[in-house]
N, C-alpha and C positions, 0 to 999 in steps of 0.2 A: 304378248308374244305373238310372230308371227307363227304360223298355223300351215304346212304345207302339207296335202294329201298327193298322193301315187303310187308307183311302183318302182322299186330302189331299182329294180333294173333295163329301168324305161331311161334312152339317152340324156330326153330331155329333162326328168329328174336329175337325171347326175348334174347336168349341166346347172339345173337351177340351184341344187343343193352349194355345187363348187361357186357357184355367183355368189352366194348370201356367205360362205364360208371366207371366202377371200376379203368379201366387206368388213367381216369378223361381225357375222351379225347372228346373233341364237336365233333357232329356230327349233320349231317341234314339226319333226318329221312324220305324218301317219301313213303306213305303206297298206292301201289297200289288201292286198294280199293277206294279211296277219292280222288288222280288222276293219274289215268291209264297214263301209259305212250304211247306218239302219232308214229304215223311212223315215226320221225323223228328220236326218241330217239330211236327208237330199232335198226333203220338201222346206226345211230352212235355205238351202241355195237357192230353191225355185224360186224365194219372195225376191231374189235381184239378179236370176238371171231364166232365162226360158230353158224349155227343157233342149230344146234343139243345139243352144248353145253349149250346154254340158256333155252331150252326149258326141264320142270321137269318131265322125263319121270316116276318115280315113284309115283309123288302125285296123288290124285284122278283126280283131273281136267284133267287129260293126260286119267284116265282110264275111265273116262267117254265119251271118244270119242270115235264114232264109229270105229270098227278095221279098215272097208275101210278106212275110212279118216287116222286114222295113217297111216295107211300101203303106202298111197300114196301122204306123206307129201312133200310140197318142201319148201325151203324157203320162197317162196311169200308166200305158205298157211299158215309157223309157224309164219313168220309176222303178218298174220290179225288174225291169233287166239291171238298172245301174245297179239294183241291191245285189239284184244274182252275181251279175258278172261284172263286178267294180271296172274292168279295164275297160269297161265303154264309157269310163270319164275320162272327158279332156283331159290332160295335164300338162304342167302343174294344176292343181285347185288352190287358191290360197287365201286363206283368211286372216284377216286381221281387223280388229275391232269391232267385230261384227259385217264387214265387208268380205265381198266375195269376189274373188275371180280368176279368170282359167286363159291360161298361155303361158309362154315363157316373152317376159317383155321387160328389158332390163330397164328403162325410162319409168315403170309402175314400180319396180322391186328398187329401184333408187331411191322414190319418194316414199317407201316404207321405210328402209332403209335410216333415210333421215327421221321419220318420226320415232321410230322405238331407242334411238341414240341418245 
């Protein structure tokens, strides 16, 4: 089954959720908000995707950090922030069969799509 993390009332979730809905394609929705994801699961993304890539440097929750603290980000720090404050993941996050990955890109969610059918 596919595997989608965010926040139900981020656009681009609605958007991705109504994309897979209209496919009539099941999906397990996890909205950060209601359970955060733990260091295990982030450090599982990490093995196929860097940290810079998860982490949404355009939403607010990025822009509410202090500059120092961006400015002197490492991975272990984008780790405990993504635990703290989940909305500095990209989204969608999506998994499926052990694959990872983060946008809204309907050409990837086509070719899940056809596999889970």
């Amino acid at each position: 089954m596919i595997r989608i993390y965010g926040i139900r009332n981020c656009d681009t979730i609605k958007k991705t959720l109504a994309w897979f809905a209209d496919q009539q394609v099941d999906i397990e929705f996890i909205d950060y908000k209601k359970t955060p994801p733990d260091e295990a699961l982030v450090r599982t993304w990490l093995t196929q995707l860097d940290w810079e890539q998860l982490v949404n440097k355009r939403g607010t929750s990025w822009r509410k950090l202090p500059q120092e603290q961006r400015d002197a980000l490492t991975e272990a720090g984008a780790i405990e922030q993504m635990i703290t404050n989940p909305s500095l993941i990209k989204r969608p996050l999506v998994e499926y069969q052990g694959a990872v990955s983060v946008g809204f890109d309907e050409a990837h969610f086509a070719r899940l799509a056809a596999q889970v059918r």
